[in-house]
C-alpha positions as a Markdown table, in Angstrom:
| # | Residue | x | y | z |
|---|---|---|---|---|
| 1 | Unk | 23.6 | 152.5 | -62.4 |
| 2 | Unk | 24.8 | 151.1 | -59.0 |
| 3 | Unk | 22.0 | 149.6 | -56.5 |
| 4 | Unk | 21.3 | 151.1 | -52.9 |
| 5 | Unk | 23.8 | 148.4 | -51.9 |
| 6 | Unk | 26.4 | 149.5 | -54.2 |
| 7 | Unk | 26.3 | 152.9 | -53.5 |
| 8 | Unk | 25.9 | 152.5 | -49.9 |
| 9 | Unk | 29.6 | 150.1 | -50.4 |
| 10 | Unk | 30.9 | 153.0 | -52.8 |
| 11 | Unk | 30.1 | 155.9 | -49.8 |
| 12 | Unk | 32.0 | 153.7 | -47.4 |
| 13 | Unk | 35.1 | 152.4 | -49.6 |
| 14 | Unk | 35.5 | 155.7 | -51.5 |
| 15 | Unk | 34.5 | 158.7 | -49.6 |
| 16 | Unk | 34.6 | 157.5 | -46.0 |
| 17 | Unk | 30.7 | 157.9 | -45.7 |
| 18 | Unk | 29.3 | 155.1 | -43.6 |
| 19 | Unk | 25.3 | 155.1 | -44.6 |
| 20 | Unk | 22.9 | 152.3 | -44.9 |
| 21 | Unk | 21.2 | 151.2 | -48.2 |
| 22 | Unk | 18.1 | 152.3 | -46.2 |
| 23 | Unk | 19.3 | 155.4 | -45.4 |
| 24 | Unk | 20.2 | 155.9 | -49.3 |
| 25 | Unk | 17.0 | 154.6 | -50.7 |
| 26 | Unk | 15.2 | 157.4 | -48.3 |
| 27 | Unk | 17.5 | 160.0 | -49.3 |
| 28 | Unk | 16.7 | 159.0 | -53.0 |
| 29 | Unk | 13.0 | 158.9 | -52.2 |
| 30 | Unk | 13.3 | 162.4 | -50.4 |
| 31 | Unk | 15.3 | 163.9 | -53.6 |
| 32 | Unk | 12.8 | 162.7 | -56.0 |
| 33 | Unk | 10.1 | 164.2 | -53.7 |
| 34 | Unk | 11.6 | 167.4 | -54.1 |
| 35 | Unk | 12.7 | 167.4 | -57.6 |
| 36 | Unk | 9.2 | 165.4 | -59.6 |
| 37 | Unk | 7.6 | 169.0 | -59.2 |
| 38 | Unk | 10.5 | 171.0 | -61.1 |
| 39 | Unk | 10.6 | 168.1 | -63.8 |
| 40 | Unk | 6.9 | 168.0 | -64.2 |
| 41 | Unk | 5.9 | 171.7 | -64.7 |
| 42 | Unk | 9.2 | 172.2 | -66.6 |
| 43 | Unk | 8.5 | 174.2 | -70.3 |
| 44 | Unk | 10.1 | 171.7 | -72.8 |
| 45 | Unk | 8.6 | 173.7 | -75.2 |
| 46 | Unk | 7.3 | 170.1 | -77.0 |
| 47 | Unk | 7.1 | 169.6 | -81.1 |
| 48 | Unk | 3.8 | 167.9 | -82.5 |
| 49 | Unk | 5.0 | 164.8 | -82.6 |
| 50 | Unk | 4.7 | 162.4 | -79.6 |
| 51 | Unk | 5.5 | 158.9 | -78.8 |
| 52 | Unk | 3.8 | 156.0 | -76.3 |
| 53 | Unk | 4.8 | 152.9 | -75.3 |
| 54 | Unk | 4.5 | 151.1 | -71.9 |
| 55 | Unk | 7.2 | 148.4 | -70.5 |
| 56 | Unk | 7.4 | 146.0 | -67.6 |
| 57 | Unk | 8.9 | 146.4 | -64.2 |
| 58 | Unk | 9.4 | 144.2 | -61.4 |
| 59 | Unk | 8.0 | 145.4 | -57.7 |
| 60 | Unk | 8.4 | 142.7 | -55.0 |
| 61 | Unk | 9.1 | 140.1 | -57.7 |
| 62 | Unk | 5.1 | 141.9 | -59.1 |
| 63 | Unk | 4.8 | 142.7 | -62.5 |
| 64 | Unk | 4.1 | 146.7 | -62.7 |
| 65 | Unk | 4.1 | 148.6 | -66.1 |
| 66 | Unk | 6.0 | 152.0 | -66.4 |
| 67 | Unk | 3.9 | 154.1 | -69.0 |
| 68 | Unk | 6.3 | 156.3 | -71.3 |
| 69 | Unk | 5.0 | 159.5 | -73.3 |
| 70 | Unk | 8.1 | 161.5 | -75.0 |
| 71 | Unk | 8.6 | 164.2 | -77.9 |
| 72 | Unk | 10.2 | 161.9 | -81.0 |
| 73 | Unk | 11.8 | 165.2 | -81.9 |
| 74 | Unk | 12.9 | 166.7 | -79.2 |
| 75 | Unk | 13.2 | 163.7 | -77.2 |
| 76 | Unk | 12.2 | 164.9 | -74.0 |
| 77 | Unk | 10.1 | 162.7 | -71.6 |
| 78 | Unk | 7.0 | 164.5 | -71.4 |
| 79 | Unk | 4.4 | 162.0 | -69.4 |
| 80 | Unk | 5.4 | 159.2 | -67.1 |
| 81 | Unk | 3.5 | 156.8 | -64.4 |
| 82 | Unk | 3.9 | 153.9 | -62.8 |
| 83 | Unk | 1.2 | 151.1 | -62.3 |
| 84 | Unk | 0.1 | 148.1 | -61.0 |
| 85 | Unk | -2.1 | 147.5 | -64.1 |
| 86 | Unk | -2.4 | 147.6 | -68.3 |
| 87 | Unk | -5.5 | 149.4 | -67.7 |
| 88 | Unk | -6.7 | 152.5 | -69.3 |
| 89 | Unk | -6.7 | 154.4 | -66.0 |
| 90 | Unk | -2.7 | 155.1 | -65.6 |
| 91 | Unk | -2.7 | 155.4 | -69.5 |
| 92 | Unk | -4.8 | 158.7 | -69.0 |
| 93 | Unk | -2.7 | 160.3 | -66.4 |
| 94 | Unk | 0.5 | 159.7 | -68.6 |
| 95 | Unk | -1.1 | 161.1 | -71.8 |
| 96 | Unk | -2.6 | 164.2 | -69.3 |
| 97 | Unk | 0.6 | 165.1 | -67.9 |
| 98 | Unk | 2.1 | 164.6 | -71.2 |
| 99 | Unk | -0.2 | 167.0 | -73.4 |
| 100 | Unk | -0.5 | 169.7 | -70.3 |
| 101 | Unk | 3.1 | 170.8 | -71.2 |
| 102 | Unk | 1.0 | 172.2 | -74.4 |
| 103 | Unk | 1.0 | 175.9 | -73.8 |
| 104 | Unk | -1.5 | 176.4 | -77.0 |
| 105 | Unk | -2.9 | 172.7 | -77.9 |
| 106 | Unk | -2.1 | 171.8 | -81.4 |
| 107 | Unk | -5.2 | 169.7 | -82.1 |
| 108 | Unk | -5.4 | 167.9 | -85.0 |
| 109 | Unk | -1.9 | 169.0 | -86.0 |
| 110 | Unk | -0.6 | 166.9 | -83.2 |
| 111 | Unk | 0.8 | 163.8 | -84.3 |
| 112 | Unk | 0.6 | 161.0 | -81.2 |
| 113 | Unk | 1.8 | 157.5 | -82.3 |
| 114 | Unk | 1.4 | 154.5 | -80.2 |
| 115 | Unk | 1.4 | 150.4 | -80.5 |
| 116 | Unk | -1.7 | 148.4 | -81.0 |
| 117 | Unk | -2.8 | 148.6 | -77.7 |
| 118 | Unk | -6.5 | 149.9 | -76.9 |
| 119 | Unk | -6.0 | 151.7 | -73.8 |
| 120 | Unk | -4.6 | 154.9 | -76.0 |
| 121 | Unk | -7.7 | 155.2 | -78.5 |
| 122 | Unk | -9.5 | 155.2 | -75.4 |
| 123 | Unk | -6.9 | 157.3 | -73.0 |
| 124 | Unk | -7.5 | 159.9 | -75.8 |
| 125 | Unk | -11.4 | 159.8 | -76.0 |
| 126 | Unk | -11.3 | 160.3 | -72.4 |
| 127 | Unk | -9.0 | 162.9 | -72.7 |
| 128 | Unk | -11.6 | 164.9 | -75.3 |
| 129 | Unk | -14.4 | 164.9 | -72.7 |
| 130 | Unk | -12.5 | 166.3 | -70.1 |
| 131 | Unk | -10.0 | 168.6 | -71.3 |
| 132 | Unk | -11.4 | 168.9 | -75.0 |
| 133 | Unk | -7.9 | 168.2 | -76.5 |
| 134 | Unk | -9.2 | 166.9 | -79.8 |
| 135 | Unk | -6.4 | 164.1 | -81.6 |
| 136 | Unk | -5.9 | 161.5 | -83.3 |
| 137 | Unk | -4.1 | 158.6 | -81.7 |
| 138 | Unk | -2.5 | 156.5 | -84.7 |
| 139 | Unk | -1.4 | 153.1 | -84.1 |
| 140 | Unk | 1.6 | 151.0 | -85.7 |
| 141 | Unk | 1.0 | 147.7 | -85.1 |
| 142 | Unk | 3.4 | 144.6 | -85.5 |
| 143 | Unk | 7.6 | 144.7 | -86.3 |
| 144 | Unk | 7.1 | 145.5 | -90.0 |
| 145 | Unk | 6.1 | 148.1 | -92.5 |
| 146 | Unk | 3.2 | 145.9 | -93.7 |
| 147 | Unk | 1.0 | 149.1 | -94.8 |
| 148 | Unk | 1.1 | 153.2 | -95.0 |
| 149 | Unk | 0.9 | 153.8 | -92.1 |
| 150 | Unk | 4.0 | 151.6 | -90.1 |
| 151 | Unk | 6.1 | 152.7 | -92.9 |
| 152 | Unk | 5.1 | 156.3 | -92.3 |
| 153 | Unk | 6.0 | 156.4 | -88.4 |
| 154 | Unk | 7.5 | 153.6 | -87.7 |
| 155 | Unk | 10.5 | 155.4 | -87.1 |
| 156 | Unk | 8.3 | 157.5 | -84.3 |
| 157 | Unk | 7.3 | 154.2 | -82.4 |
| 158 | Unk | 11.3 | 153.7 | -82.5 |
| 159 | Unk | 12.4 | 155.9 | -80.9 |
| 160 | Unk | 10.3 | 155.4 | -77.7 |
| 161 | Unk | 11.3 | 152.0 | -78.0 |
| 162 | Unk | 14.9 | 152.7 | -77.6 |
| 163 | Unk | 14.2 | 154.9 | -75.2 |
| 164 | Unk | 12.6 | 152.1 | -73.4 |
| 165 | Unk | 15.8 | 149.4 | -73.5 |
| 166 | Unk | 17.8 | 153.0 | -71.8 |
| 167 | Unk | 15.3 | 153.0 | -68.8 |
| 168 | Unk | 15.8 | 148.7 | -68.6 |
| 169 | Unk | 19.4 | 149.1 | -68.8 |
| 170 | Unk | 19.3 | 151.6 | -65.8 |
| 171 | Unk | 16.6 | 149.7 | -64.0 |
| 172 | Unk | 18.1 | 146.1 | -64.1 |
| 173 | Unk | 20.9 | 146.6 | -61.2 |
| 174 | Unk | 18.0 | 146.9 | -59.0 |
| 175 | Unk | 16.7 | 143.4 | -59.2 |
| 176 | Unk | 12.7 | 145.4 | -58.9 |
| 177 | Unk | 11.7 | 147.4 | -56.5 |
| 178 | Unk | 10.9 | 146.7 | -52.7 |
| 179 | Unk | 7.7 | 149.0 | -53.0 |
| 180 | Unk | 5.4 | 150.9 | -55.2 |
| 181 | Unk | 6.3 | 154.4 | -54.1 |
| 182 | Unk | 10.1 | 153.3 | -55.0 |
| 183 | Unk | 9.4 | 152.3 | -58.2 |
| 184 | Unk | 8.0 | 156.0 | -59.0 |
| 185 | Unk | 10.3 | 157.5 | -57.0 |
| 186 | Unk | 13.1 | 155.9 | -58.9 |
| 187 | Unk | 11.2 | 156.5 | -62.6 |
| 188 | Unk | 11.0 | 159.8 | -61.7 |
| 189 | Unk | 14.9 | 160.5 | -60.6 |
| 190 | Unk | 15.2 | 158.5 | -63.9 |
| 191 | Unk | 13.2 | 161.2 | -65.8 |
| 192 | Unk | 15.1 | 164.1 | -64.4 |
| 193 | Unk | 18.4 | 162.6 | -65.3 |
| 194 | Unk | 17.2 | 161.9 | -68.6 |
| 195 | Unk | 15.8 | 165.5 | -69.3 |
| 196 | Unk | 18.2 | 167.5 | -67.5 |
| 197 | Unk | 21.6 | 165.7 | -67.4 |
| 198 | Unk | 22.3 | 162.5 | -69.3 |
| 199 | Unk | 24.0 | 163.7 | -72.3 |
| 200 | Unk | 22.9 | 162.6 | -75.9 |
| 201 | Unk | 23.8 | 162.1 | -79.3 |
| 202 | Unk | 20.9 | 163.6 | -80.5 |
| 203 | Unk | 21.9 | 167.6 | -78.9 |
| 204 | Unk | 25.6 | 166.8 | -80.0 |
| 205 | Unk | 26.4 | 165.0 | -76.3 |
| 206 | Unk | 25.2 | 167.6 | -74.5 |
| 207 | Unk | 21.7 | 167.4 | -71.6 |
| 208 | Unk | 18.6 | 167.9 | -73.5 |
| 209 | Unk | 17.0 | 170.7 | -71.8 |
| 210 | Unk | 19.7 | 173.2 | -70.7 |
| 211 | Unk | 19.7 | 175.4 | -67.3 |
| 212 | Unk | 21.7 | 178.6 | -66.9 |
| 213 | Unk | 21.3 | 177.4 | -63.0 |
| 214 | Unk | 24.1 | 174.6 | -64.2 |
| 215 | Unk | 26.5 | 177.5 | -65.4 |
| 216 | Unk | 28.6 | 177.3 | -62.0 |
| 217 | Unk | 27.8 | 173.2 | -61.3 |
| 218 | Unk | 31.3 | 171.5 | -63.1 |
| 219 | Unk | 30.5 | 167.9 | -61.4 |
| 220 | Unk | 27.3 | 165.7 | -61.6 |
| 221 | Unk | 26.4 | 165.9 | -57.6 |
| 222 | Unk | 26.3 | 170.0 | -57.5 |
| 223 | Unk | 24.2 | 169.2 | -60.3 |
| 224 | Unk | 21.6 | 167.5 | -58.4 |
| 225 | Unk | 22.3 | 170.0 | -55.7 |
| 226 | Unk | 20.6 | 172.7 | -58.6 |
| 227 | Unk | 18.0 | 169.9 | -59.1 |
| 228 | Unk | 17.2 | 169.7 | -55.7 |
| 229 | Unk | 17.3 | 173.5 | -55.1 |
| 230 | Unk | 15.2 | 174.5 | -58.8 |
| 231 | Unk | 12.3 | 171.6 | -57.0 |
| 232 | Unk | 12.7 | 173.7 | -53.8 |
| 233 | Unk | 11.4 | 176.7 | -55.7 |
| 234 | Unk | 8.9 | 175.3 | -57.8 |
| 235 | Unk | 7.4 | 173.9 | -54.2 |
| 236 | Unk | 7.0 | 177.1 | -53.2 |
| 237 | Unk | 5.9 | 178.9 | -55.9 |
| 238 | Unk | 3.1 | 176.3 | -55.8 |
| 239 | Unk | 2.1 | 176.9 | -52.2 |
| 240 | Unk | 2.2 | 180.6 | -52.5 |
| 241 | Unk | 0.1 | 180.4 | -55.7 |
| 242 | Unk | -2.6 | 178.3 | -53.5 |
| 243 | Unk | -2.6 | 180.9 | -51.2 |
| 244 | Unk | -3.3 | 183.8 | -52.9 |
């Protein structure tokens, strides 16, 4: 939770490592580069029961939105982009990245549960014509259980709200982002934290999604190290796969 400034004064007074907040930001940017394609293609192995929501963040003093699809059960992030708009257009790629980590589609079994917003009724008819995932998007609309439905999943839309006030609480020390690609780049470092290493209540304080490639990795930077090195791999697996 420290700032490129921070950690570029932490290197220094701490570990002797005399860097610019440039030169972290890049190596942040690079790391994220190499790592998005690991977190992305990862199996999380999702339930039926998904969770939207979109939130604000600030890039050059801009409003941009950061688009949030997660399993409410497993809590996983699932789909994720960041946009200059509230438009249906980034709502789609979020829900597409989110319901490709579907090795069999569920169909109607799949529960999605969003606000009131129209860009997901729409984000899903879309998402029909193209890929023929057939759902229903179900909305709870307003702070309380006014009818069936709210009172049904309410607790759903919850939980990708406080998943939301996690990401703000992480994104604040930045004071926004000084550019569009660092604003994904640093969602997307976010992301992999979240899946791979932050530890939660919910799987008894341990990571979410355990790797066996963290047996030998005791401290959080040899970690990334693995994160770094798992990306490395699925990079090339992808090229190779393009080739033959």
């Amino acid at each position: 939770k420290l700032s490129t400034r921070q950690t570029s004064q932490a290197l220094k007074e701490i570990h002797g490592i005399d860097i610019s907040h440039t030169m972290v930001a890049n190596y942040a940017m690079t790391a994220a580069a190499v790592i998005k394609p690991f977190t992305d293609s990862f199996d999380y192995k999702p339930s039926n029961i998904l969770s939207a929501d979109e939130t604000y963040i600030k890039v050059k003093g801009i409003k941009h939105y950061v688009w949030i699809i997660m399993d409410a059960c497993k809590k996983s992030i699932l789909g994720y982009q960041v946009s200059d708009n509230r438009a249906v257009g980034p709502c789609i790629l979020a829900m597409r990245m989110a319901l490709e980590k579907f090795k069999i589609f569920p169909g109607k079994a799949l529960k999605f549960i969003a606000d009131g917003y129209s860009a997901y009724p729409l984000a899903s008819q879309q998402c029909k014509l193209q890929k023929d995932w057939d759902f229903d998007v179900t909305q709870v609309i307003g702070l309380t259980n006014d009818d069936a439905v709210s009172t049904e999943f309410r607790w759903v839309k919850q939980v990708v709200e406080r998943l939301n006030r996690t990401f703000k609480a992480s994104y604040r020390v930045t004071c926004g982002y000084g550019c569009e690609n660092g604003a994904l780049y640093g969602v997307s470092l976010w992301v992999a934290y979240y899946n791979f290493l932050r530890p939660h209540p919910y799987n008894y304080w341990k990571p979410l999604n355990g790797l066996a490639a963290f047996k030998d990795a005791d401290n959080m930077p040899a970690k990334w190290q693995v994160l770094i090195y798992l990306g490395q791999k699925t990079i090339l697996n992808m090229q190779q796969t393009q080739v033959i």
